[in-house]
Biopython code that builds the backbone (N, CA, C, O; Angstrom):
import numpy as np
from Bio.PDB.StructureBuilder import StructureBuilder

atoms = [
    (1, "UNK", "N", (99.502, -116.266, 68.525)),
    (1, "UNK", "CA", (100.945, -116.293, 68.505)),
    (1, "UNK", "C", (101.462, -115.125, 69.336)),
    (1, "UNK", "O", (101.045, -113.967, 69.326)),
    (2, "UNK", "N", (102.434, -115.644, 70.046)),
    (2, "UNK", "CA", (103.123, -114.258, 71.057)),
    (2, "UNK", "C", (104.042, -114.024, 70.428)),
    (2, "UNK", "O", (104.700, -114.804, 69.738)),
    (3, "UNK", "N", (104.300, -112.074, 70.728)),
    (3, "UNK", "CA", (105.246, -111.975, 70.061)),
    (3, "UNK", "C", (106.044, -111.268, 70.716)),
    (3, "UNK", "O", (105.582, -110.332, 71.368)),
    (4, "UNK", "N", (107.639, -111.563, 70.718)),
    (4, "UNK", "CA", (108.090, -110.382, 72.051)),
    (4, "UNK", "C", (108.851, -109.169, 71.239)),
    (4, "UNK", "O", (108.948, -109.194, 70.013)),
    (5, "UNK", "N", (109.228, -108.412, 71.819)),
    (5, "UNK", "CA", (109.296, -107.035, 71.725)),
    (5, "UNK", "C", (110.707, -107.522, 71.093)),
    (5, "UNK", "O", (111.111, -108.640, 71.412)),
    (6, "UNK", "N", (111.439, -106.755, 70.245)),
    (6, "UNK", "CA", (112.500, -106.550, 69.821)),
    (6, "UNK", "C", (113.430, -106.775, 70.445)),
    (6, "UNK", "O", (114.194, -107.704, 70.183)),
    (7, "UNK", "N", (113.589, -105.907, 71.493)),
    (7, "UNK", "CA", (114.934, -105.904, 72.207)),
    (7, "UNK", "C", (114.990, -107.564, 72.804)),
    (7, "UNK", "O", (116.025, -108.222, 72.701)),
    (8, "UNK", "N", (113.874, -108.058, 73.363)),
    (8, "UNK", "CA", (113.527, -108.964, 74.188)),
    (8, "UNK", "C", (114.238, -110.480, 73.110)),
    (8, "UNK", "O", (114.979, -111.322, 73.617)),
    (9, "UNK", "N", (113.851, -110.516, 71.798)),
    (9, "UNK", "CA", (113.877, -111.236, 71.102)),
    (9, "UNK", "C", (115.256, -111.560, 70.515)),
    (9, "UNK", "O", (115.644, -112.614, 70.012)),
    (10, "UNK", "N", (115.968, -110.282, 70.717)),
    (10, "UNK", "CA", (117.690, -110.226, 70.787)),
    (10, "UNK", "C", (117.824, -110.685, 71.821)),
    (10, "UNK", "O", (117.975, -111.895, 71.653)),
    (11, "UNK", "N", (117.861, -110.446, 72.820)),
    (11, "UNK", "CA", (118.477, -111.145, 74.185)),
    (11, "UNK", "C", (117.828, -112.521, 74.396)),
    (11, "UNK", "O", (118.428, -113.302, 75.135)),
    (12, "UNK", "N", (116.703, -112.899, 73.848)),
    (12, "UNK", "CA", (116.505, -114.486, 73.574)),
    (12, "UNK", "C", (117.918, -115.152, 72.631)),
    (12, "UNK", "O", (118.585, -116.003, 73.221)),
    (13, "UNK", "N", (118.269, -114.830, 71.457)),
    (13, "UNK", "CA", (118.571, -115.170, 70.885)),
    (13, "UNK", "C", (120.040, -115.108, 71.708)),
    (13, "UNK", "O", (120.564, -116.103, 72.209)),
    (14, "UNK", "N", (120.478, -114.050, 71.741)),
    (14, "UNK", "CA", (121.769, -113.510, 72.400)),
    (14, "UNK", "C", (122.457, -114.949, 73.558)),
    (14, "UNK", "O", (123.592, -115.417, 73.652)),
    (15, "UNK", "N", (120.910, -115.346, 74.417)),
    (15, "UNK", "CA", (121.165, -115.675, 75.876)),
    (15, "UNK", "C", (121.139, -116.940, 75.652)),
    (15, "UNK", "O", (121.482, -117.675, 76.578)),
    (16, "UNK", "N", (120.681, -117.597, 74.230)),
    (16, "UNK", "CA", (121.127, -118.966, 74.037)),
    (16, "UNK", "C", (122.162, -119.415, 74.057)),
    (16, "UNK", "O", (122.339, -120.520, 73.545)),
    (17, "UNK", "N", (123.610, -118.450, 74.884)),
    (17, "UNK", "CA", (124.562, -118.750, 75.134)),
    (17, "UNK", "C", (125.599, -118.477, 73.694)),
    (17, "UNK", "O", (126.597, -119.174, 73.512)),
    (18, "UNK", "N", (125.306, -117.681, 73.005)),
    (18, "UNK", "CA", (125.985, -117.165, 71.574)),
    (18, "UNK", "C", (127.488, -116.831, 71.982)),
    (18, "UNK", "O", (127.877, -115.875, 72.653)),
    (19, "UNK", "N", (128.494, -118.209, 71.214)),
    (19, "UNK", "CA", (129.813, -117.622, 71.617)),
    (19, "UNK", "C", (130.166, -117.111, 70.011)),
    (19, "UNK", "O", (129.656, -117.507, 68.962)),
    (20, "UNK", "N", (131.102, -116.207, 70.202)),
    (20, "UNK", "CA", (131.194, -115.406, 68.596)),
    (20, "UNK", "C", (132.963, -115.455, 68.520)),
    (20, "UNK", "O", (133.531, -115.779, 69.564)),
    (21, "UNK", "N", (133.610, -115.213, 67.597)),
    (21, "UNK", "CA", (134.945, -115.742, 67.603)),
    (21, "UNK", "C", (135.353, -114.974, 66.478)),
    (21, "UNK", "O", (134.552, -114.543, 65.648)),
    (22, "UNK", "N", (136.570, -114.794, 66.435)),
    (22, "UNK", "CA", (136.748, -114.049, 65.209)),
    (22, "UNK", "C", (137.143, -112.448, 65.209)),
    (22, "UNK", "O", (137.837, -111.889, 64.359)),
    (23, "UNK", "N", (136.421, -111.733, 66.584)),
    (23, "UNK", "CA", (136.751, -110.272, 66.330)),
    (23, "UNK", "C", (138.237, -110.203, 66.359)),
    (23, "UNK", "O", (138.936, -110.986, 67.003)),
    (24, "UNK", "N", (138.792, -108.982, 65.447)),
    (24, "UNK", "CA", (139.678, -108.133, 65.408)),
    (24, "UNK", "C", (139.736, -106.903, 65.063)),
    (24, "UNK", "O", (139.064, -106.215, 64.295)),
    (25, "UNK", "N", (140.811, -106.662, 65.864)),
    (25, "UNK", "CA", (141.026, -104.473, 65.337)),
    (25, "UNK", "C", (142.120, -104.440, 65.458)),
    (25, "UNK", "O", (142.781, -105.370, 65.920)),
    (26, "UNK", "N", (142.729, -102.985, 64.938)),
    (26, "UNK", "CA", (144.300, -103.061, 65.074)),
    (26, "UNK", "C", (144.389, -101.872, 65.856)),
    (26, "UNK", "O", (143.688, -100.954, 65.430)),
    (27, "UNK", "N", (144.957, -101.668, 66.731)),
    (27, "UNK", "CA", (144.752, -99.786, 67.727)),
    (27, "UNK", "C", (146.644, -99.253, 67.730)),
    (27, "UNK", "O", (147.721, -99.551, 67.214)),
    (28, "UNK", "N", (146.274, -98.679, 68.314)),
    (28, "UNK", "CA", (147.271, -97.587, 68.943)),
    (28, "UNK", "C", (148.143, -98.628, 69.511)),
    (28, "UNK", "O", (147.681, -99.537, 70.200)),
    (29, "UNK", "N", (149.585, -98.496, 69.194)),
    (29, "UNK", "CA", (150.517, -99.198, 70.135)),
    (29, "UNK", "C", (151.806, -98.104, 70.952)),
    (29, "UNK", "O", (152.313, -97.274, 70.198)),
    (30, "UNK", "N", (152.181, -98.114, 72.072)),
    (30, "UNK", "CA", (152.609, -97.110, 72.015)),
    (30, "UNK", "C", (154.177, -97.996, 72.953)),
    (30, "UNK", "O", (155.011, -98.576, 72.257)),
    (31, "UNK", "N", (154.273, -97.969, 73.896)),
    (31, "UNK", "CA", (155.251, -98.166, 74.668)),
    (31, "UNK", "C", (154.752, -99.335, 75.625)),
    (31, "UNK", "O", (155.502, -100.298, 75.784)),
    (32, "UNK", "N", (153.526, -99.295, 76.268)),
    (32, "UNK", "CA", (153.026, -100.617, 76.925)),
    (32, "UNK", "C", (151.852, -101.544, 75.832)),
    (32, "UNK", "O", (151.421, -101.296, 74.706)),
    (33, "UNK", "N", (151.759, -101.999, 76.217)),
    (33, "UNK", "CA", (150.232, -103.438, 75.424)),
    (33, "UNK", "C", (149.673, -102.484, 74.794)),
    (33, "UNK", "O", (149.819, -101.263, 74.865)),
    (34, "UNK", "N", (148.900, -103.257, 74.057)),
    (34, "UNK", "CA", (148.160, -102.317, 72.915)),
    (34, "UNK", "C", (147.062, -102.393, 73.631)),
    (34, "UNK", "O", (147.078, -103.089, 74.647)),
    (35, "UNK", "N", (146.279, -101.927, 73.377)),
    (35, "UNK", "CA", (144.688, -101.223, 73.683)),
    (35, "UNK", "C", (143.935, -101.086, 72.741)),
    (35, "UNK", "O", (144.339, -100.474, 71.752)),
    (36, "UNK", "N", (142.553, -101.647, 72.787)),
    (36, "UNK", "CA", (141.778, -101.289, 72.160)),
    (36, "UNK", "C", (140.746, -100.734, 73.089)),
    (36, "UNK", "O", (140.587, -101.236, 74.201)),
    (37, "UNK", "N", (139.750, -99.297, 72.503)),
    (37, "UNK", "CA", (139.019, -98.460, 73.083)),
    (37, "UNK", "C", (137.657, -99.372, 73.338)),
    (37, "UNK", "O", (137.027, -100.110, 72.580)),
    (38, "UNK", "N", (137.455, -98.980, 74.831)),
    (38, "UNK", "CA", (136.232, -99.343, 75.009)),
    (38, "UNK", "C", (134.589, -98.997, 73.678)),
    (38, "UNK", "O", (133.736, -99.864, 73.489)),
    (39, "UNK", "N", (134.563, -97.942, 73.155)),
    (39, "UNK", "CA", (133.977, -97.962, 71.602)),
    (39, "UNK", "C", (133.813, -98.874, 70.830)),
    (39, "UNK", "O", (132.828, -99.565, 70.569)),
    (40, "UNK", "N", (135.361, -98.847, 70.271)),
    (40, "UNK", "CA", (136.090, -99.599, 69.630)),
    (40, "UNK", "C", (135.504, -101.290, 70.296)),
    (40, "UNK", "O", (135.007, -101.858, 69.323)),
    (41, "UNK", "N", (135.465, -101.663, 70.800)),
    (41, "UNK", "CA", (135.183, -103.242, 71.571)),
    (41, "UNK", "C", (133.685, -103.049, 70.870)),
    (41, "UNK", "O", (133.347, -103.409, 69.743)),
    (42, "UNK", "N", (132.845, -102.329, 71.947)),
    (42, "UNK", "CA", (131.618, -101.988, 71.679)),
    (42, "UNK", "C", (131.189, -102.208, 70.364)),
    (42, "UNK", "O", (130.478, -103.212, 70.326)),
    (43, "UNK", "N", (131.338, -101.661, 69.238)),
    (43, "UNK", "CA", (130.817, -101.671, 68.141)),
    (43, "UNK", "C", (131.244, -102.711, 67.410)),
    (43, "UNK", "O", (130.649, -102.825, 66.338)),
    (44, "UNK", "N", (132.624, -104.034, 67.774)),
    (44, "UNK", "CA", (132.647, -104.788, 67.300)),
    (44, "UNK", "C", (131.858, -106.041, 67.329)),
    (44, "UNK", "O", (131.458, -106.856, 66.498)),
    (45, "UNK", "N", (131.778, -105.850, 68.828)),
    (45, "UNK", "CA", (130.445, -107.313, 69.680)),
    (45, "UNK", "C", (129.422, -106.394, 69.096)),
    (45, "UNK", "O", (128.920, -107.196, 68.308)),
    (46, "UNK", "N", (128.622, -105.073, 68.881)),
    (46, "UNK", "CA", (127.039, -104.876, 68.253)),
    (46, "UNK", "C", (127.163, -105.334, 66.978)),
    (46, "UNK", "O", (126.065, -105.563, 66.471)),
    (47, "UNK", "N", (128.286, -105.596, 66.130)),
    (47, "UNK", "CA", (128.224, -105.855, 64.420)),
    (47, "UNK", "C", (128.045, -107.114, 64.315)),
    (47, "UNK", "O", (127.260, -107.713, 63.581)),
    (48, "UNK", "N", (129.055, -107.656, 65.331)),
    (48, "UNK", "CA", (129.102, -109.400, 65.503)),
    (48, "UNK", "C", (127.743, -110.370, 65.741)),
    (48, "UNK", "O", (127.335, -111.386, 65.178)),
    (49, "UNK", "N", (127.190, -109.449, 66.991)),
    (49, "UNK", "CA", (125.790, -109.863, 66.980)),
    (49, "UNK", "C", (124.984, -109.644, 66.065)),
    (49, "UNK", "O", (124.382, -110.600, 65.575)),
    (50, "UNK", "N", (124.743, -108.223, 65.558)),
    (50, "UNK", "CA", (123.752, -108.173, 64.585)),
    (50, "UNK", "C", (123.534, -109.172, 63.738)),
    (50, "UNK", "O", (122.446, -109.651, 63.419)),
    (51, "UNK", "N", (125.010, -109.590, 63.245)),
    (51, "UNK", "CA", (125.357, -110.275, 61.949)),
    (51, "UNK", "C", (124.983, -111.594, 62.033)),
    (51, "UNK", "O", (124.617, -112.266, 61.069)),
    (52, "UNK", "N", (125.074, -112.010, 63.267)),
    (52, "UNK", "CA", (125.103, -113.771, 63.723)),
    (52, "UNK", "C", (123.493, -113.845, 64.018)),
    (52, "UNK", "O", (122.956, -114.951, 63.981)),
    (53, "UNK", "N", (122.678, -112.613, 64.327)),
    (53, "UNK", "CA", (121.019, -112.926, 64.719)),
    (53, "UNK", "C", (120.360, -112.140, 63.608)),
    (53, "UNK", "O", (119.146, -111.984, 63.741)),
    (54, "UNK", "N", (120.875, -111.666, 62.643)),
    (54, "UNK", "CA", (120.031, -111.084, 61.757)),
    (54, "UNK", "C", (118.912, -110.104, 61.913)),
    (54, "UNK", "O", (117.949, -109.891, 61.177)),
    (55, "UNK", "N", (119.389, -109.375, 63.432)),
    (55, "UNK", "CA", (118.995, -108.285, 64.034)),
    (55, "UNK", "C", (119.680, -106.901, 63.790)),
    (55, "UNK", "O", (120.852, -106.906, 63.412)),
    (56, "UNK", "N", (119.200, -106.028, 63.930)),
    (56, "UNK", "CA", (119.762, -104.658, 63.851)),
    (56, "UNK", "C", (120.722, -104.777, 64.988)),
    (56, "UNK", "O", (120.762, -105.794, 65.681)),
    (57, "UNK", "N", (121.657, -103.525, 65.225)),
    (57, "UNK", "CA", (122.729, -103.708, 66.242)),
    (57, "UNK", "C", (122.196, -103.308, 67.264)),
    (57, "UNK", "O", (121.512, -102.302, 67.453)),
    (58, "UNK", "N", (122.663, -104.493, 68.269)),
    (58, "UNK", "CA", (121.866, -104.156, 69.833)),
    (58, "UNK", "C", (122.574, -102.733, 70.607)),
    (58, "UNK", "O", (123.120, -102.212, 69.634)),
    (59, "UNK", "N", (122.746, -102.197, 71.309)),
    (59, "UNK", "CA", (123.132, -101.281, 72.153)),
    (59, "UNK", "C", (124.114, -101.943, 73.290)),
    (59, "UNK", "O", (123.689, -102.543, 74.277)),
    (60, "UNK", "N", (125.223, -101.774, 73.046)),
    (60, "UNK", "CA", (126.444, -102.167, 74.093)),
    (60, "UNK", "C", (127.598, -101.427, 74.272)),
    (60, "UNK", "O", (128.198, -100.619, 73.563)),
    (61, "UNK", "N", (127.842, -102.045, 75.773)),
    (61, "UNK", "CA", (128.570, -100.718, 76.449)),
    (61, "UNK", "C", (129.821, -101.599, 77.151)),
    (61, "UNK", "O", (129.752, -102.655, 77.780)),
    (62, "UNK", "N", (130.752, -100.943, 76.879)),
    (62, "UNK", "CA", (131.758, -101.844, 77.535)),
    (62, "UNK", "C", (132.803, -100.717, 78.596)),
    (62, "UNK", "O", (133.181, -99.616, 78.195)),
    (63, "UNK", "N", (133.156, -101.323, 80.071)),
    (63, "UNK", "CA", (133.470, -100.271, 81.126)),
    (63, "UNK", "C", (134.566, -99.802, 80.796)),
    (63, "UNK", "O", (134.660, -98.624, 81.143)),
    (64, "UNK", "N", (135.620, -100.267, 80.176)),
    (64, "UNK", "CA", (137.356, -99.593, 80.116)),
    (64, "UNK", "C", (137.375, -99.907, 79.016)),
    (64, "UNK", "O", (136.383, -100.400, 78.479)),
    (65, "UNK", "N", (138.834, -99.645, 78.205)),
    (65, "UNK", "CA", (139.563, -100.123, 76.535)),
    (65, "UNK", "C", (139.893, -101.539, 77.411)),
    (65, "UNK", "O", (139.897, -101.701, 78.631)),
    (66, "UNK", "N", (140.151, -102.439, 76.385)),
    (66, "UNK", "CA", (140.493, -103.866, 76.602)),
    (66, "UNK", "C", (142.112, -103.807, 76.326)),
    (66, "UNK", "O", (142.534, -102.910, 75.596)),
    (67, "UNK", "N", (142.812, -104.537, 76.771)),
    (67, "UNK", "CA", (143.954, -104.279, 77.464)),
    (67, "UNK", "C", (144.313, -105.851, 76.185)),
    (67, "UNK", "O", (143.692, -106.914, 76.167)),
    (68, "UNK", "N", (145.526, -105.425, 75.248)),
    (68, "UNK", "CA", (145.999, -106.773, 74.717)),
    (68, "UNK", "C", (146.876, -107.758, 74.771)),
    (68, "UNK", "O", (147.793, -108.175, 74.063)),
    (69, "UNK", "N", (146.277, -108.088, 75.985)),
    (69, "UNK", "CA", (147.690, -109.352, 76.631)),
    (69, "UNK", "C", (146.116, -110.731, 76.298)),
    (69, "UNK", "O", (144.907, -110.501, 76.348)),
    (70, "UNK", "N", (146.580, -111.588, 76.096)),
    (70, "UNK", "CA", (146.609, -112.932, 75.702)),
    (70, "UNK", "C", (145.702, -113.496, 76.970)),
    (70, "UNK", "O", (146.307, -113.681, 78.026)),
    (71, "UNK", "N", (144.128, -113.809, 76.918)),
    (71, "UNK", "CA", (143.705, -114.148, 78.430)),
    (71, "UNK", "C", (143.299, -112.704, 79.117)),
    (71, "UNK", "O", (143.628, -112.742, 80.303)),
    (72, "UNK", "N", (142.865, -111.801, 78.865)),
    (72, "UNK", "CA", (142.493, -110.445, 79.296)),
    (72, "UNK", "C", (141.126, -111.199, 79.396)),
    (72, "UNK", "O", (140.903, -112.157, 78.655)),
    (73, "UNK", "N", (140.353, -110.831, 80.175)),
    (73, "UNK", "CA", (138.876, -110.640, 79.816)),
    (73, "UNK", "C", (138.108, -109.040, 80.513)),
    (73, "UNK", "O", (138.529, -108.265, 81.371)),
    (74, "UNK", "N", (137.179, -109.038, 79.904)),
    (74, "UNK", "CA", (136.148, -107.251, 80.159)),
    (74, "UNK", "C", (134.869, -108.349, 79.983)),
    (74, "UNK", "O", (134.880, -109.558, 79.752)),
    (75, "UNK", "N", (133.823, -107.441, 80.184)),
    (75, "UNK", "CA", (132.176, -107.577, 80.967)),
    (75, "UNK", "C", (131.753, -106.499, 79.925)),
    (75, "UNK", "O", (132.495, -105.517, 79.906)),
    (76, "UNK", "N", (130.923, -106.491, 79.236)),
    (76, "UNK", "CA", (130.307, -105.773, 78.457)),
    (76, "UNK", "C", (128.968, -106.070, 78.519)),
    (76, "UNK", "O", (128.661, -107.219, 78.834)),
    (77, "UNK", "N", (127.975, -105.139, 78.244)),
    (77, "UNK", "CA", (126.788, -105.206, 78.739)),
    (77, "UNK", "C", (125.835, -104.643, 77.524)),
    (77, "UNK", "O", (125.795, -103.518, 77.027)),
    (78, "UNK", "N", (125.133, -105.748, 77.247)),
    (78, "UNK", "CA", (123.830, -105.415, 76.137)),
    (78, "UNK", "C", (122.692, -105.156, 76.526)),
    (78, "UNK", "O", (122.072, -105.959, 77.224)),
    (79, "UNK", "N", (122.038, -103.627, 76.042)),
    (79, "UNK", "CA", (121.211, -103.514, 76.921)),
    (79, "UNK", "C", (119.410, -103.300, 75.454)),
    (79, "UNK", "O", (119.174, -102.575, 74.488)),
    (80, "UNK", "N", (118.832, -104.171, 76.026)),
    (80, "UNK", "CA", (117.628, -104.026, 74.933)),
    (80, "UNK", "C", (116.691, -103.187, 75.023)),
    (80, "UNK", "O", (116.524, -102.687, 76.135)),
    (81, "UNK", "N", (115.940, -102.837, 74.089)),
    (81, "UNK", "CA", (114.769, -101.632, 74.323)),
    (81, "UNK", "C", (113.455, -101.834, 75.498)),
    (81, "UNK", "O", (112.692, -100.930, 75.839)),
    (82, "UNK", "N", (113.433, -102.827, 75.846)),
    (82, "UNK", "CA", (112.800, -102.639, 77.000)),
    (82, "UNK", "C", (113.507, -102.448, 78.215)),
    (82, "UNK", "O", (112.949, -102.733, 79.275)),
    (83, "UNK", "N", (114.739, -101.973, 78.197)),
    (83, "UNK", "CA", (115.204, -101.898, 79.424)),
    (83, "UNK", "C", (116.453, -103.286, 80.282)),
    (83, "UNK", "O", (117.367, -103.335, 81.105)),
    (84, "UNK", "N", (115.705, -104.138, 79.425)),
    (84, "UNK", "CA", (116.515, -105.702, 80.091)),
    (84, "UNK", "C", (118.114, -105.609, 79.669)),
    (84, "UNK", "O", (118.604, -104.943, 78.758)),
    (85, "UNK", "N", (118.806, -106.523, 80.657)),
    (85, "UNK", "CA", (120.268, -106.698, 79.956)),
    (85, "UNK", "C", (120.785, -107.348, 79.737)),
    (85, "UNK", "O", (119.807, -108.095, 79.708)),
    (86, "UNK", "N", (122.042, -108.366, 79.332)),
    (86, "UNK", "CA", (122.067, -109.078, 78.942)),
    (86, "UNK", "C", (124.273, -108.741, 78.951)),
    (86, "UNK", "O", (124.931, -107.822, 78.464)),
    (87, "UNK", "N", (124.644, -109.830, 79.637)),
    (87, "UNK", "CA", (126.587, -109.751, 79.975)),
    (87, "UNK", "C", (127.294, -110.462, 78.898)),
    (87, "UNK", "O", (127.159, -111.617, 78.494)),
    (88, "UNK", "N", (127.835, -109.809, 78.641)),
    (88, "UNK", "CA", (128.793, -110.429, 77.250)),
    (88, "UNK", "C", (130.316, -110.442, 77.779)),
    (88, "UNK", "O", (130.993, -109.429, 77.949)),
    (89, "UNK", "N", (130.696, -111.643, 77.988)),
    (89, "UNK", "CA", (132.074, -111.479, 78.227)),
    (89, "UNK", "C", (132.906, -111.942, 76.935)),
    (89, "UNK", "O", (132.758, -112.849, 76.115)),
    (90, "UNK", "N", (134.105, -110.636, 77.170)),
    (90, "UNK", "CA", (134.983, -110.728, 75.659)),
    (90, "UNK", "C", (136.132, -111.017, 76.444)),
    (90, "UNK", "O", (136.383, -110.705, 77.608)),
    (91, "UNK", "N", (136.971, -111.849, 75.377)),
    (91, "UNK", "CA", (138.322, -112.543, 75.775)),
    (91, "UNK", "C", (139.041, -112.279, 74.921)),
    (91, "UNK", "O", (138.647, -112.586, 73.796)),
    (92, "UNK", "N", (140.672, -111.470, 75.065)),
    (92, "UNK", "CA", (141.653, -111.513, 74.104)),
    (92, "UNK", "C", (141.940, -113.149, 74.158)),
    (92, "UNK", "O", (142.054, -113.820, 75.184)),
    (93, "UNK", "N", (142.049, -113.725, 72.454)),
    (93, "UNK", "CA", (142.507, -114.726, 71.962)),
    (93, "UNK", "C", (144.169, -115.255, 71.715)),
    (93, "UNK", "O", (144.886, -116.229, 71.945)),
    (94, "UNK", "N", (144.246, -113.335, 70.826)),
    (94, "UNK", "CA", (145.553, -113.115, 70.827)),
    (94, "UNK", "C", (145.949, -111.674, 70.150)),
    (94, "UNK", "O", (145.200, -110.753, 69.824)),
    (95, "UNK", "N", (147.538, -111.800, 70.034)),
    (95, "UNK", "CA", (147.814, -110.215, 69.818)),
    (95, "UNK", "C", (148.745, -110.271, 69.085)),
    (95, "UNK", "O", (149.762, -110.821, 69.509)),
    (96, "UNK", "N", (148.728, -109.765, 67.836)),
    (96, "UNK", "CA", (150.281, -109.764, 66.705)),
    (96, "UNK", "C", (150.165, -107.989, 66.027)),
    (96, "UNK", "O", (149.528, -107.336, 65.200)),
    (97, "UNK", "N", (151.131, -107.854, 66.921)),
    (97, "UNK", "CA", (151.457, -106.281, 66.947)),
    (97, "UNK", "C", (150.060, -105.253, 66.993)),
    (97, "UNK", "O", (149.203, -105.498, 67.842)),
    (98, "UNK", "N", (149.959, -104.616, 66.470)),
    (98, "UNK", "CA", (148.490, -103.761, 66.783)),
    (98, "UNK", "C", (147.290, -104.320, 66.620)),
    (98, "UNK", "O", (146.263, -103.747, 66.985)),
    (99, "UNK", "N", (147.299, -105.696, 65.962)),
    (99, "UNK", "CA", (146.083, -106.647, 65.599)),
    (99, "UNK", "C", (145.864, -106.992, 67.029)),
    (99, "UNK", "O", (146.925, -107.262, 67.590)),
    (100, "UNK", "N", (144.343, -107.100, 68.131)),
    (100, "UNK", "CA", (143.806, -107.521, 68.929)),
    (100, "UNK", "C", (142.945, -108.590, 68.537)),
    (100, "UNK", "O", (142.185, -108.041, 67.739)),
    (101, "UNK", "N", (142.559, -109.969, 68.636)),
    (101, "UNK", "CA", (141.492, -110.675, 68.516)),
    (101, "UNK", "C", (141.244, -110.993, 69.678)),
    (101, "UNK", "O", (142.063, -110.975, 70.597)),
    (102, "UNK", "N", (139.326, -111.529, 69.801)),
    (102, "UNK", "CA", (139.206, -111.543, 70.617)),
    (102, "UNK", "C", (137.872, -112.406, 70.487)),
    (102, "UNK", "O", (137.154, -112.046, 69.554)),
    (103, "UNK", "N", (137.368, -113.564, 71.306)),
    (103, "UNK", "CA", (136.434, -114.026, 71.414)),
    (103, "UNK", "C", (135.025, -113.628, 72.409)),
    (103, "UNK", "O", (135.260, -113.456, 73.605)),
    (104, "UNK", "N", (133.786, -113.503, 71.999)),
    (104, "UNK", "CA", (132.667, -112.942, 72.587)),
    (104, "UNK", "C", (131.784, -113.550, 73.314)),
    (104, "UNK", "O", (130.822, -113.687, 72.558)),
    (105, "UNK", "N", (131.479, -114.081, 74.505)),
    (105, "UNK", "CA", (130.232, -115.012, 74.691)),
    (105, "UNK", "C", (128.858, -114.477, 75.607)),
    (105, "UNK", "O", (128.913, -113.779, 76.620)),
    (106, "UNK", "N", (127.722, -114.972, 75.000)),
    (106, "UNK", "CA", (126.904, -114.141, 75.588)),
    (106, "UNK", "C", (126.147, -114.632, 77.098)),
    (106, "UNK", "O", (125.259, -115.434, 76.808)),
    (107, "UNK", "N", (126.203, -114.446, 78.362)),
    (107, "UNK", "CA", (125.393, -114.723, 79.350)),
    (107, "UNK", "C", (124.253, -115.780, 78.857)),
    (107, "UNK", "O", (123.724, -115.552, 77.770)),
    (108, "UNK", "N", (123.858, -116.903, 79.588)),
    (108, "UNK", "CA", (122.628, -117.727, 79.205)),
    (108, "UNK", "C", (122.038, -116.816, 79.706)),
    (108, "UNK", "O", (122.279, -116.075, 78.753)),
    (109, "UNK", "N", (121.385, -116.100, 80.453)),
    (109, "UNK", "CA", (120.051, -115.178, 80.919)),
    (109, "UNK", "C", (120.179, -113.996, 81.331)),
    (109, "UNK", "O", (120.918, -113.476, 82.167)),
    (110, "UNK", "N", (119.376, -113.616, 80.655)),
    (110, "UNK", "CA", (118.988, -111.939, 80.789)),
    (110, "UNK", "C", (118.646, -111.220, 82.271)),
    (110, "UNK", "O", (118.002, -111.928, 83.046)),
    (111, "UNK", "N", (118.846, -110.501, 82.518)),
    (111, "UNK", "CA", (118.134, -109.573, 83.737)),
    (111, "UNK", "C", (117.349, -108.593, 83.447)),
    (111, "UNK", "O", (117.770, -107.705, 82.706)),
    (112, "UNK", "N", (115.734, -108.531, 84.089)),
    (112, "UNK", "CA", (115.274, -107.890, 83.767)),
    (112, "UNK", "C", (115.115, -106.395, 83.833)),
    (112, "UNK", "O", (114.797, -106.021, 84.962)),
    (113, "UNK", "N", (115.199, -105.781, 83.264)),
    (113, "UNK", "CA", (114.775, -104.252, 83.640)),
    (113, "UNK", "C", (114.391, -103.329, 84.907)),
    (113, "UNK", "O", (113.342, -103.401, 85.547)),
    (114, "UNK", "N", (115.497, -102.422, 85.134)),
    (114, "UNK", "CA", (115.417, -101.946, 86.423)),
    (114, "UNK", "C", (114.049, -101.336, 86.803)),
    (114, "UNK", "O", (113.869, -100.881, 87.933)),
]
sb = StructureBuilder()
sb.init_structure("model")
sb.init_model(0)
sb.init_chain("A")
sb.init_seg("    ")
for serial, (resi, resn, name, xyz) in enumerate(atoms, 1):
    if name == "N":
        sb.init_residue(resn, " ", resi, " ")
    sb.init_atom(name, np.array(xyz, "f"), 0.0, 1.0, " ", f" {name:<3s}", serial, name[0])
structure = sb.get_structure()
């Protein structure tokens, strides 16, 4: 029986095309769109996944705060212990005052390790 490495076995699971639905946070509103912190994003897609693969939380990194207009999308990037990665694109769903939701989907295939 083969067995793959951890990280590897998340991004199997991950790259079966995992769409996730449901995130929300409530942030900072100030004078323009609300924002939620790139962190803040981050640790909601690692809980989301964990939770949906019954894996520990993968390692993800997302480039800016996500911006809460309706149709936003960001590129977030899961990266596994061997090095491989794996693109998660997140989509604002919608926005009712500091509440952000936002839908998650994961890349069908991984890239391997630099």
């Amino acid at each position: 029986m083969t067995r793959l490495p951890a990280g590897r076995s998340i991004l199997s699971i991950a790259a079966v095309g995992v769409l996730l639905t449901g995130c929300s946070a409530s942030v900072e509103v100030g004078k323009s769109e609300p924002k939620m912190s790139s962190d803040k994003v981050a640790s909601l897609v690692s809980e989301k996944l964990a939770a949906t693969t019954g894996r520990p939380k993968p390692d993800i990194s997302c480039p800016e705060d996500l911006v809460g207009k309706v149709g936003t999308t960001m590129r977030c990037t899961l990266t596994a212990d061997d090095g491989s990665t794996l693109g998660v694109t997140v989509s604002v769903t919608s926005v009712k005052g500091s509440q952000i939701s936002f839908d998650m989907e994961a890349d069908a295939t991984a890239s391997p390790a630099s």
